[in-house]
N, C-alpha and C positions, 0 to 999 in steps of 0.2 A: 732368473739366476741371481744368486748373492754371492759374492766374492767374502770371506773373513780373513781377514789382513790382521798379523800380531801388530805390536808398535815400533820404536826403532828405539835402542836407547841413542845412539846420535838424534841431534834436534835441532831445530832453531834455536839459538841464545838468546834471545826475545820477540814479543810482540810487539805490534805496530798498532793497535785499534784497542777499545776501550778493557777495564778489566775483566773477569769472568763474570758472568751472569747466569747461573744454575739452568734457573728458571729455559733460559733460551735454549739450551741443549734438548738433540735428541733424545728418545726413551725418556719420557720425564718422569715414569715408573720406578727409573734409578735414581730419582733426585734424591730421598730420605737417603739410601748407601753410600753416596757419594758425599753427603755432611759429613757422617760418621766418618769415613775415609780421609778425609782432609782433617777432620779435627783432631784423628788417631797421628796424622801421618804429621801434623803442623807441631802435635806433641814428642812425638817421637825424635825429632828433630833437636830438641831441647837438652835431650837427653846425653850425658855423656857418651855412651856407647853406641851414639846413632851413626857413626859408619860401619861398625859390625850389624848394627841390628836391621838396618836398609839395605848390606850390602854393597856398600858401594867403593868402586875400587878405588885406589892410594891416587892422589893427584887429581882428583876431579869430587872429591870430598866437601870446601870451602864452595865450589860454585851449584851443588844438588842442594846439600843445606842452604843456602842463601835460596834458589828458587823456590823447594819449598817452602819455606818462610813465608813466601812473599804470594803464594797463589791466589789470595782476593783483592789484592792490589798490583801486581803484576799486568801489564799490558798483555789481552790473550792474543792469540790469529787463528786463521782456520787451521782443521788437524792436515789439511791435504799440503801444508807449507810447512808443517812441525816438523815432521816426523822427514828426517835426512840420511839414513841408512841406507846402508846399498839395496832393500828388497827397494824401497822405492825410488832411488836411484833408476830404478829400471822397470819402477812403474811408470814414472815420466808424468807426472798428473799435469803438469802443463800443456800438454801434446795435446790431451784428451778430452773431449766433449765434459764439460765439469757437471751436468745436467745430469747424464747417465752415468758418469762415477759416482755420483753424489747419491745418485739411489739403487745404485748394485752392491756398495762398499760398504763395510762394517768394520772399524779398527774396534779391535781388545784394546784393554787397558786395563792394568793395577790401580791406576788412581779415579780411572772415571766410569769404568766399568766397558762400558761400547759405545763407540764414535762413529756419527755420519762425519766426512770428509770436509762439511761443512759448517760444521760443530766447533767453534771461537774458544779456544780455553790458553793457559799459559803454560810457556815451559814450565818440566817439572821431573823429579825422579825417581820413580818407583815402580821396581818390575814386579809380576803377578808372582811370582816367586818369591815373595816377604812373608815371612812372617809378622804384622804388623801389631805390636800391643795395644789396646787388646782385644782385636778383632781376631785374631790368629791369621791363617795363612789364607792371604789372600784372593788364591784360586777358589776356597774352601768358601771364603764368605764370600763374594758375589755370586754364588751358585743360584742359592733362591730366588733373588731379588731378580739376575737375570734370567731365570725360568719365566718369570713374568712379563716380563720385561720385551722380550724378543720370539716377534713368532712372527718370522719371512716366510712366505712363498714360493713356491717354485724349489729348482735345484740349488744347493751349498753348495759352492766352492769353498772347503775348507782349507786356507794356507795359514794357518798357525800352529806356532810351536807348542812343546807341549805343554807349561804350565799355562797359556794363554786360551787352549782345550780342554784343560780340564774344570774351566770358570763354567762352563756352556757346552751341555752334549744338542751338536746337531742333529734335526731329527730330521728321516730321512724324507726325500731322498739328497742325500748329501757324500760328498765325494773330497775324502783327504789327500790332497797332491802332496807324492812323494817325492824325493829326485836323487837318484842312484849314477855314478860312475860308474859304465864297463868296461872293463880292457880284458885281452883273451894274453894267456897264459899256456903257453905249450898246447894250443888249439882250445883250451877250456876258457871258457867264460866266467869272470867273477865279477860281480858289486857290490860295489862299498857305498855307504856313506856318506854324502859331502854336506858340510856346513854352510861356509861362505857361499859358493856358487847354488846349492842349495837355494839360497835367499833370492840371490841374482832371477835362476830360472824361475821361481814361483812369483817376483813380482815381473819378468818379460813375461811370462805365460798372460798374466792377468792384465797385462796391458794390451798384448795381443787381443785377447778375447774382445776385452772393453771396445777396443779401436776397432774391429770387427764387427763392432755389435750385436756378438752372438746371444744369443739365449736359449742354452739346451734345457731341455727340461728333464732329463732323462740321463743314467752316468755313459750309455752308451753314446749318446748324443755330444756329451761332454769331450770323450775319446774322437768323437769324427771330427768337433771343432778342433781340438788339441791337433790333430794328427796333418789337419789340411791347412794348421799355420806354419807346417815344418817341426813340428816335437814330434821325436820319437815316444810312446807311449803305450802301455796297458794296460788293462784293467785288471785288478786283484779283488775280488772281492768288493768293498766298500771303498778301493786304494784307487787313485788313478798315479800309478808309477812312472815316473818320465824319465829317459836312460839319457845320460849322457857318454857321447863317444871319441870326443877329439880331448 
């Protein structure tokens, strides 16, 4: 089983250990994209219109520009400390056997394409969602490179969002965790949608599992792990949809 985890844009505000070194990173098949990406993004940065053209919102503008700037002199750390959002808030990677997160876990990235957990780089800003001059959009260019680049084993656990999916189609058998709220309405059942909690259940799911030590190989197999940590869940198709109810 492989777990793919999108990234956070909350972070750590620096590293503690020496700066990036390409070369040491996993997938070293994305070393050539990941120049091109940093030289694109180290440019872009220069540019007047680089808070529109990155994206990045009012007030957090002066400290994304200064990181990028600074990414081959920048102190890195590993990504399993970077990355401070709430999915991994409630991954808990400290809890966890670092051994077998380290080789079930796959973080996306816009800037580095895919990260093992224990994969050293520096803070930095940039979602798969840029357009980046003039590599174009993102998702669009790391496709190839990670076609190459990534061929696991076993069953996908897919928990990433969508621009972070469409860098890299799982090839089966691989299994995209949904997560739906239902509340019943004059005896009718509906589901919606949730974002935030969304994030929350897909990185407690995947902590679960990790801490578990599951390994299904199979989506059906995926469903009895899920089901016998207390998720409610089903299977759709290629979906494993997880209901939430309080």
């Amino acid at each position: 089983m492989h777990i793919l985890l999108p990234p956070s844009e909350k972070k750590a505000t620096e590293g503690d250990g020496p700066p990036l070194d390409l070369a040491s990173l996993s997938f070293p098949e994305l070393t050539a994209a990941r120049k091109r990406v940093i030289t694109a993004l180290t440019r872009a940065c220069r540019r007047r219109d680089a808070p529109e053209a990155l994206g990045l919102p009012a007030g957090q503008v002066d400290e994304a520009l200064a990181r990028n700037k600074a990414l081959n002199e920048a102190p890195a750390l590993p990504a399993a400390r970077l990355y401070t959002g709430v999915l991994y808030d409630n991954l808990d990677l400290p809890s966890l056997d670092p051994e077998a997160a380290a080789e079930r876990v796959v973080v996306f990235s816009g800037l580095w394409g895919a990260l093992r957990l224990t994969d050293r780089v520096p803070p930095y800003r940039l979602s798969m969602s840029v357009s980046l001059p003039p590599l174009g959009r993102l998702g669009t260019f790391w496709k190839p490179a990670m076609t190459k680049a990534l061929r696991p084993s076993g069953l996908i656990v897919d928990m990433r969002s969508g621009p972070y999916a469409a860098a890299w189609k799982a090839p089966q058998p691989a299994v995209a965790v949904r997560v739906f709220r239902e509340t019943v309405t004059d005896g009718v059942p509906k589901r919606t949608v949730v974002s935030h909690m969304a994030k929350a259940t897909r990185g407690a799911i995947a902590h679960d599992l990790l801490e578990a030590g599951a390994d299904p190989a199979t989506p059906e197999e995926l469903l009895k792990a899920v089901a016998g940590l207390g998720y409610t869940a089903e299977l759709n198709g290629t979906d494993l949809d997880v209901i939430l109810t309080s």
